[in-house]
C-alpha positions as CSV (number, residue, x, y, z in Angstrom):
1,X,-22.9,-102.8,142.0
2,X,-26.1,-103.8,142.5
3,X,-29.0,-101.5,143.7
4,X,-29.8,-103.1,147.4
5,X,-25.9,-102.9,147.7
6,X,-25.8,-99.2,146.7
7,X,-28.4,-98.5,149.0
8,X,-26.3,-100.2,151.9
9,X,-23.4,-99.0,151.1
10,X,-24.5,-95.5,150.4
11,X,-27.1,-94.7,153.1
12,X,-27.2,-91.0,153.0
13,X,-26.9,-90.5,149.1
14,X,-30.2,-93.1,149.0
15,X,-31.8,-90.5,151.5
16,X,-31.1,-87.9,149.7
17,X,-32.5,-89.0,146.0
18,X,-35.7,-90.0,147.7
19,X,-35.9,-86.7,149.5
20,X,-35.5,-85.0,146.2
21,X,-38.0,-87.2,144.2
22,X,-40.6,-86.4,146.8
23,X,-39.8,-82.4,146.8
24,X,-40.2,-82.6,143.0
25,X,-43.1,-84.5,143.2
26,X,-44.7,-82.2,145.5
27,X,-43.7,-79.0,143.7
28,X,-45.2,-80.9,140.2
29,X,-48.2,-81.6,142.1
30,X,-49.1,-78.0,143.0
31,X,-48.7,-77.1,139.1
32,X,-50.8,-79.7,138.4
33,X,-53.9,-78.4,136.6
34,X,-57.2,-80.0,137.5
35,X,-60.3,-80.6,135.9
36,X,-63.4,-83.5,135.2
37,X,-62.3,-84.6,132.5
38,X,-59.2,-84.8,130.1
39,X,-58.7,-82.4,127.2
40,X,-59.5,-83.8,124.2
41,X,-60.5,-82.6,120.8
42,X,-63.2,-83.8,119.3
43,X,-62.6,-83.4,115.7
44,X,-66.4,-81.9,115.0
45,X,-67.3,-78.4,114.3
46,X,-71.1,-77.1,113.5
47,X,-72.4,-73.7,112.1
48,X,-75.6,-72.3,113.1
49,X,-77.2,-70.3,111.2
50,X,-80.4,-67.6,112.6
51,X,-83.2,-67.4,110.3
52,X,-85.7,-65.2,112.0
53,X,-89.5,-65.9,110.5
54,X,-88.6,-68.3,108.4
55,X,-90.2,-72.4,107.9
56,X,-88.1,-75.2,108.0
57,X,-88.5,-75.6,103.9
58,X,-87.2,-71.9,103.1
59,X,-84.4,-72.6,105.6
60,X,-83.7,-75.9,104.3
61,X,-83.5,-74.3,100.6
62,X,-82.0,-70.7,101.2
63,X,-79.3,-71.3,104.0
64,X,-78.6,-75.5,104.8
65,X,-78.7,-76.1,101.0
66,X,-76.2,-73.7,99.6
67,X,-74.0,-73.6,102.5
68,X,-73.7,-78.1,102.3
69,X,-72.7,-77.7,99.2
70,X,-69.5,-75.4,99.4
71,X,-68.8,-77.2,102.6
72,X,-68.9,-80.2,101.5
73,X,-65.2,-79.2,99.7
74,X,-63.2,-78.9,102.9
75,X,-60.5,-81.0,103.3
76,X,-60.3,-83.7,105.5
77,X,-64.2,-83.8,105.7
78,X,-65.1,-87.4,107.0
79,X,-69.3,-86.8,106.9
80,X,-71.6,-83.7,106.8
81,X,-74.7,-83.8,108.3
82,X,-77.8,-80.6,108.7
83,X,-80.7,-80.3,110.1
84,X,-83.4,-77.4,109.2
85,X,-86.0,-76.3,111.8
86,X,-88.0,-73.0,112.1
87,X,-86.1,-70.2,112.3
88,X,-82.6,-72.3,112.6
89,X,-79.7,-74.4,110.4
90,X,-77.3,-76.5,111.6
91,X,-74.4,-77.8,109.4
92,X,-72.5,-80.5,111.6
93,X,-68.8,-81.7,110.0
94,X,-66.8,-84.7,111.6
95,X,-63.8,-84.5,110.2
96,X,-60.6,-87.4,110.4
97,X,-59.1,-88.2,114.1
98,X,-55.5,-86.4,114.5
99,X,-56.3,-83.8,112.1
100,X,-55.5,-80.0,113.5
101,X,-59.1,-78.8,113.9
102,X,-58.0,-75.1,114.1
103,X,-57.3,-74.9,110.4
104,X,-59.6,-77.2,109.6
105,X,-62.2,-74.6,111.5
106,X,-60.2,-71.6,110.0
107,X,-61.2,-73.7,106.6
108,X,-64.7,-73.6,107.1
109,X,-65.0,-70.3,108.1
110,X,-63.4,-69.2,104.7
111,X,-66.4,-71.0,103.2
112,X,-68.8,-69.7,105.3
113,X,-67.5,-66.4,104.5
114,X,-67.3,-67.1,100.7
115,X,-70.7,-68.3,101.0
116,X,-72.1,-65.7,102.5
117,X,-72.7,-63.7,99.4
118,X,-75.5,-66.5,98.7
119,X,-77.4,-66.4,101.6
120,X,-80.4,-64.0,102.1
121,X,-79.1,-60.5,103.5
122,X,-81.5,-60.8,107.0
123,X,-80.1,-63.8,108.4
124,X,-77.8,-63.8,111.1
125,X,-74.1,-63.8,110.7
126,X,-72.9,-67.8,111.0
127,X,-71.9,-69.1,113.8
128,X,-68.9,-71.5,113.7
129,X,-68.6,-73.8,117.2
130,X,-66.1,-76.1,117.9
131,X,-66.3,-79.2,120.1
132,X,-64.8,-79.1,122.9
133,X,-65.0,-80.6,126.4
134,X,-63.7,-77.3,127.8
135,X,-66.6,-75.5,127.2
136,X,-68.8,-77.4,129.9
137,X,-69.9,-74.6,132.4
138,X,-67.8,-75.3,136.1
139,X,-70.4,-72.7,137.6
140,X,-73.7,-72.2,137.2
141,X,-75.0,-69.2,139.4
142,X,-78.9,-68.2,139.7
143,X,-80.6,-64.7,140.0
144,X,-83.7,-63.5,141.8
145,X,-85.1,-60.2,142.4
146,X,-88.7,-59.2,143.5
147,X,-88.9,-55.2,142.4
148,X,-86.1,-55.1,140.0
149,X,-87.2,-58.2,138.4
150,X,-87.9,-56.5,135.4
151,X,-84.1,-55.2,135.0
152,X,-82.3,-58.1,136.3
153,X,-81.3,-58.8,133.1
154,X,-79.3,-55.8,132.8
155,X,-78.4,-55.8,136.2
156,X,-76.9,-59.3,135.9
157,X,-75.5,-58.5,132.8
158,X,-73.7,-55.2,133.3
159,X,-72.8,-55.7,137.1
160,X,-71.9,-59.1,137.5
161,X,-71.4,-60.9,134.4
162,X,-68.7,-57.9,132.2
163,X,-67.0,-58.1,135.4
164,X,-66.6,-61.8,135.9
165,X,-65.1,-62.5,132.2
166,X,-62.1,-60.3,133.7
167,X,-61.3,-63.3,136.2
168,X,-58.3,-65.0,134.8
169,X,-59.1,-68.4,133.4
170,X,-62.9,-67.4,132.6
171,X,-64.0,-67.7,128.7
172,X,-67.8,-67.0,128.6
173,X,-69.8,-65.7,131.2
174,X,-73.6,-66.2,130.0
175,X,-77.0,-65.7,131.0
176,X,-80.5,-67.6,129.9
177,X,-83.7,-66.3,131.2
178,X,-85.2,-63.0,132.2
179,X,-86.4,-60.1,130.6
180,X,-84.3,-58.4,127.6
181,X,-85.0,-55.0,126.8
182,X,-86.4,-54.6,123.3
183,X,-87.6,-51.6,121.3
184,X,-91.2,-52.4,119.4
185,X,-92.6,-51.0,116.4
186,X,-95.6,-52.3,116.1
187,X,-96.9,-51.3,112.5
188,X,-101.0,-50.8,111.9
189,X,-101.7,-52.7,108.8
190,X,-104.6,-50.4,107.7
191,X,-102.5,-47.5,108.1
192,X,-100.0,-48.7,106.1
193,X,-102.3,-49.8,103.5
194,X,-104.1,-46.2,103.6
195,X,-100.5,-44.4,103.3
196,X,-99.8,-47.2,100.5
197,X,-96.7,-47.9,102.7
198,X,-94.8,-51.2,102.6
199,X,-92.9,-52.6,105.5
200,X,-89.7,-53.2,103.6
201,X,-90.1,-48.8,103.3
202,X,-90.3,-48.6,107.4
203,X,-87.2,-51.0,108.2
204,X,-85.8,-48.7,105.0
205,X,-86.1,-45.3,107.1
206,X,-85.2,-46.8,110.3
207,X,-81.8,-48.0,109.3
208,X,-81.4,-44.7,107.7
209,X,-81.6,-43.0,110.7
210,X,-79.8,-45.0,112.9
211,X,-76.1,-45.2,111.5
212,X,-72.8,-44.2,113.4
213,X,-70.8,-43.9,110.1
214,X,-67.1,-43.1,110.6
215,X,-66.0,-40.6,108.6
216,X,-62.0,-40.0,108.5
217,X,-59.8,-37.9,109.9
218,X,-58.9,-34.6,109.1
219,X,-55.4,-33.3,109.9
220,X,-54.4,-29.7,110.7
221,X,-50.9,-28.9,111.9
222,X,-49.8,-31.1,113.9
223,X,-53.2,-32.5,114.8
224,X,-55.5,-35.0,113.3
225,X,-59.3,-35.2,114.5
226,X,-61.4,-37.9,113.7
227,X,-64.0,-37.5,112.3
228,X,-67.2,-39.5,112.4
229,X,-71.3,-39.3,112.2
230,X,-73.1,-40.4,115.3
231,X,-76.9,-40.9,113.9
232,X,-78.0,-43.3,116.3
233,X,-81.7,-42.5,117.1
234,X,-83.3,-42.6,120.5
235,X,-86.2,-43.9,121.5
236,X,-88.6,-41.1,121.8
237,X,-87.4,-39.9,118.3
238,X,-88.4,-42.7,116.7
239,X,-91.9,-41.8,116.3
240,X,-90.0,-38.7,114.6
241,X,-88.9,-40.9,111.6
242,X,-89.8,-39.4,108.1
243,X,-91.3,-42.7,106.2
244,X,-91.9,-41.0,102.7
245,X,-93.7,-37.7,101.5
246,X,-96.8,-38.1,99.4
247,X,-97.8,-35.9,96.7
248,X,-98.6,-33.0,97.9
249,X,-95.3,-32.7,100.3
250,X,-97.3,-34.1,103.3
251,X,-94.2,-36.3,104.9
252,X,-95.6,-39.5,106.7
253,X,-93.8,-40.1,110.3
254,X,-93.7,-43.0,112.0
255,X,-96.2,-42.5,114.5
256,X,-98.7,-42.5,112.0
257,X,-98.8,-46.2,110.9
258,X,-97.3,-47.6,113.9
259,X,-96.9,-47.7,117.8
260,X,-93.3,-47.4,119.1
261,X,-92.7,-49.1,122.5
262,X,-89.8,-49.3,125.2
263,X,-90.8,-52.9,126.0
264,X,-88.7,-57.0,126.2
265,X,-88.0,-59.6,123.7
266,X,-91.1,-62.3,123.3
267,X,-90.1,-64.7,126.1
268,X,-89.1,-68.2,125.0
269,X,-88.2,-69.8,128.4
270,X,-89.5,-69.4,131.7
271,X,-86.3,-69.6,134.9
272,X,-87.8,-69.8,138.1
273,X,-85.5,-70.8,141.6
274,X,-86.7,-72.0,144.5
275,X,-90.5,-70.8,142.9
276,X,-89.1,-67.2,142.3
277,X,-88.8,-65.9,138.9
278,X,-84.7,-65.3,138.0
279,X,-82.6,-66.0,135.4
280,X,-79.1,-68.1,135.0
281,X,-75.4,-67.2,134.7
282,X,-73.2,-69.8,132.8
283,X,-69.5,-69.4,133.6
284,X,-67.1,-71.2,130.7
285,X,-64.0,-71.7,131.3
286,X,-60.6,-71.5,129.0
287,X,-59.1,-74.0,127.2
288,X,-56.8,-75.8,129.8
289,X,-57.0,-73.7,132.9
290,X,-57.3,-74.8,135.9
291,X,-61.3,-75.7,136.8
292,X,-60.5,-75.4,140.8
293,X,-58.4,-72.3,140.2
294,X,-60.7,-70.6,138.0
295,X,-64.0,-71.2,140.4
296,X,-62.0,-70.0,143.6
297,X,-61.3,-66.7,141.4
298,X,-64.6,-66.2,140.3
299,X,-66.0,-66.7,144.2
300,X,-63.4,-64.3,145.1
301,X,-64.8,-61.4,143.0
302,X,-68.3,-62.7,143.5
303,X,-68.1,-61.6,146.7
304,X,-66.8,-58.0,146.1
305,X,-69.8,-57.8,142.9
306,X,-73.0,-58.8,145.5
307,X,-72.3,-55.6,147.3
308,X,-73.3,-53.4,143.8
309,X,-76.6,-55.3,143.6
310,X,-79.8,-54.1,145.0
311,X,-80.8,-55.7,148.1
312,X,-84.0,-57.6,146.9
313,X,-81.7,-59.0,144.2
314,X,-80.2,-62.6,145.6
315,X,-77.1,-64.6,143.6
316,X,-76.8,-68.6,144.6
317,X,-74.9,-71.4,143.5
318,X,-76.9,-74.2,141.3
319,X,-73.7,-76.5,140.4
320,X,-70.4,-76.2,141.0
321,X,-68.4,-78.4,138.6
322,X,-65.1,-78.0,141.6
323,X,-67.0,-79.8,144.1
324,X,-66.9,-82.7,142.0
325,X,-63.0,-82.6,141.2
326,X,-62.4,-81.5,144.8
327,X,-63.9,-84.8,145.7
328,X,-62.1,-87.1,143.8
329,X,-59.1,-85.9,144.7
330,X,-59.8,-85.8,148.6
331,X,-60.8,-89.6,147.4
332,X,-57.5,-90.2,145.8
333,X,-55.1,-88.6,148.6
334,X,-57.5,-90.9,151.1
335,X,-57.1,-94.1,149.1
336,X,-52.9,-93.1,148.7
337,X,-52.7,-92.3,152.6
338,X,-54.9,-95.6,154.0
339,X,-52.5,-97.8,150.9
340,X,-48.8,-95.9,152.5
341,X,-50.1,-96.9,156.0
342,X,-51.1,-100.5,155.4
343,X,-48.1,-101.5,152.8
């Protein structure tokens, strides 16, 4: 039997498949994530390395050099490139199409680890990034404040960006700009030199006396207390700080041969909105959550976080990656409705 025949024949059973394609179709449609772009896995992953102080021929030699070439031995490895600048290395590996890049990164980061033993001991840890589409930002949120200016950072931080990593769907919630808090110790050079005091002996007594060292546990009965040693040193006790004793028992502190001060990191980019100085807040999303979702959620707490912020403290919107997908799919449901109409 042929199909216009069954359809004759058959009126209500024809009605009845149709109906149920377009119920399925509409249920599939509401499960149907939605985002910019597709997910695809670029099969490159780069490790940046922190070298605080140093030139871009002592990176190149202490940290790009020796970690190329035990890198260079991972497996599927299609080309290695690096590049050293001041105070930074970056290792980039493209590796074959179709391999699985989560062992292959779970590869590198056993030679990173492995290499680590090389490296100098006051670099930063490694970092090992993957590329990946995901990781666009779908929100990008800016900050102003007149008076507490000088603690948005930790405003933002604390009140607004702990909280919005809780959202479900949300990876990274970041922020670039404004003031971070920093404790200085600034050392006099011709105290040191009249103490005969090196700088390698200060950074020696200062991680001395700040160490939260865990220490066990003890068990009596039918309890067991754990035990640890919480050395962590405030700020007004720095100045406190034993350096070394000379010889006739005289210890040197501190304050002697330096200046200790509650102060902010050296600024190495300006964020100003609409002329205002402010800062910015990067919200990442998961690996293959929903973008629309995910922004509607973090709106939704938005909303409940602006009422814990002082009141000369202002949060907009800069880009909304939604808009965009919202967009195209009013485009698309346009385009099908005007096409069903016409045909």
């Amino acid at each position: 039997m042929r199909l216009p025949q069954f359809g004759v024949r058959y009126p209500v059973t024809t009605v009845m498949i149709f109906v149920a394609i377009i119920v399925l179709s509409l249920f599939s449609l509401t499960r149907l994530g939605l985002d910019l772009m597709p997910e695809i896995e670029i099969p490159v992953i780069a490790v940046l390395t922190t070298y605080e102080g140093a030139g871009p021929e002592e990176v190149e030699s202490k940290i790009t050099k020796v970690l190329e070439d035990r890198l260079a031995t991972v497996k599927n490895l299609d080309r290695i490139e690096s590049s050293s600048e001041e105070g930074t290395s970056v290792i980039t590996l493209k590796f074959d199409w179709g391999i699985n890049l989560d062992e292959a990164a779970n590869d590198v980061r056993d030679m990173v680890d492995f290499s680590t033993a090389f490296l100098p001991e006051d670099i930063d840890r490694p970092r090992i990034l993957k590329f990946d589409l995901s990781m666009m930002p779908i929100l990008i949120l800016t900050a102003t404040a007149d008076e507490s200016y000088p603690i948005l950072y930790d405003l933002i931080d604390d009140r607004i960006c702990d909280p919005l990593k809780t959202v479900p769907g949300v990876a990274a919630a970041t922020i670039q700009g404004g003031l971070e808090r920093q404790i200085l110790v600034e050392l006099n050079r011709s105290r040191l030199e009249a103490y005969h005091l090196s700088v390698d002996q200060v950074i020696s007594a200062l991680r001395k006396e700040n160490l939260d060292i865990p220490g066990g546990h003890i068990k009596t009965g039918i309890k067991d207390y754990l035990i640890r040693t919480p050395e962590e040193v405030e700020v007004d006790e720095i100045g406190d700080i034993v350096v070394s004793t000379n010889e006739d028992g005289v210890a040197v502190y501190i304050k002697d041969i330096a200046t200790v001060r509650d102060a902010f990191k050296e600024k190495t980019q300006e964020v100003e909105v609409n002329r205002k100085r402010g800062l910015i807040v990067i919200v990442q999303k998961q690996s293959g959550a929903n973008t629309v979702q995910v922004t509607e959620g973090v709106y939704e707490k938005l909303e409940e976080l602006k009422k814990t912020l002082p009141s000369d403290v202002k949060l907009l919107v800069a880009r909304d990656l939604s808009d965009f997908i919202k967009g195209a799919i009013g485009n698309l449901r346009n385009a099908l409705f005007v096409g069903g109409i016409l045909v």
